[in-house]
N, C-alpha and C positions, 0 to 999 in steps of 0.2 A: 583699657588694659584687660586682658582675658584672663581670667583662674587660674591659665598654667603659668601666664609670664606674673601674675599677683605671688604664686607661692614660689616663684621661681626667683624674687625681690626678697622672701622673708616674712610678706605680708599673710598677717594670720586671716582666714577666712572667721567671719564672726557672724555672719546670720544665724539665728537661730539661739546665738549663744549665750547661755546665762552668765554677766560680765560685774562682779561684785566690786560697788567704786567706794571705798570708804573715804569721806570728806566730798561727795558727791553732791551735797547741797549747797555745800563752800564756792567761794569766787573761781578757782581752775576747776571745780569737780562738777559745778552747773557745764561746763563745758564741752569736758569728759565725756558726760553722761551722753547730752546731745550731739556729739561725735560717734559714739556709739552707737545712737539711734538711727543715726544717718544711714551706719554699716551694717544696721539689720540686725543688730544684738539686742539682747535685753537686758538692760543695767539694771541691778540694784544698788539702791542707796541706804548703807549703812548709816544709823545714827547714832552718836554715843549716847543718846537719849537711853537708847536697845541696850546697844552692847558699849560697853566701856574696853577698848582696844588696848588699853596698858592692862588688862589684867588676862592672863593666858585661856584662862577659860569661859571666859566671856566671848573671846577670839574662836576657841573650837565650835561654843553653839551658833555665832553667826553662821560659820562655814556648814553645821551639821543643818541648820534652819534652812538656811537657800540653798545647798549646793552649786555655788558656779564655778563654772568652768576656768575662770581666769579671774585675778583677784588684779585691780589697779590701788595700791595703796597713796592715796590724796591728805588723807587726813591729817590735819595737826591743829597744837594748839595754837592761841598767839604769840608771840614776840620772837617768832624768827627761829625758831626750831629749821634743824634741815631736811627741808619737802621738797617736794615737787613746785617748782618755781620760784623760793625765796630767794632774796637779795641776800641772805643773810649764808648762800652759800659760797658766795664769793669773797674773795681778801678784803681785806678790811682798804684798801687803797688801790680799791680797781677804777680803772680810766671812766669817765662816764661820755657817752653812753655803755652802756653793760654789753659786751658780747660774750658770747657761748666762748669764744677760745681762752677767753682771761678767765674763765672758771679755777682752770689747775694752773693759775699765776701764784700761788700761796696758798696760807690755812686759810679755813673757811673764816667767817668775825664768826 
């Protein structure tokens, strides 16, 4: 697919681009990152080691330290907070196997 039918999809052009993945070292953000890589960007992997994301300006000196371009927020902590990919976003009596459309079948558990 050619760069005019890519942004003609929505698809972001990402070479070059500094792509800040926080939970980047986590189970989806190992992922992420290497998805990114594929696409010619360059991730950074935020660690709450650094920066602590529940506190606001902790959050500004990440962003002011690296500067990127596109921020993917991944991170969370355990037991099912709602991220990117938890079970824990789905109704509490969703059909198993899990699909994407029984997401908005109820409130999240």
């Amino acid at each position: 697919m050619g760069a005019a039918a890519l942004k003609e999809a929505g698809v972001i052009e990402l070479t070059g681009s500094r792509v800040m993945v926080t939970g980047g070292a986590g189970f989806l953000g190992r992922r992420i990152v290497a998805r990114l890589e594929e696409r010619g960007a360059k991730p950074i992997v935020v660690r709450s080691a650094e920066y602590d994301l529940t506190q606001p300006e902790r959050v500004r000196a990440a962003l002011a330290d690296h500067r990127p371009r596109y921020v993917i927020h991944a991170a969370a902590g355990g037991g099912g907070g709602l991220v990117v990919g938890t079970v824990c976003s789905y109704p509490k009596f969703t059909p198993v196997p899990f699909r994407e459309e029984h997401l908005w079948d109820g409130y999240p558990e």
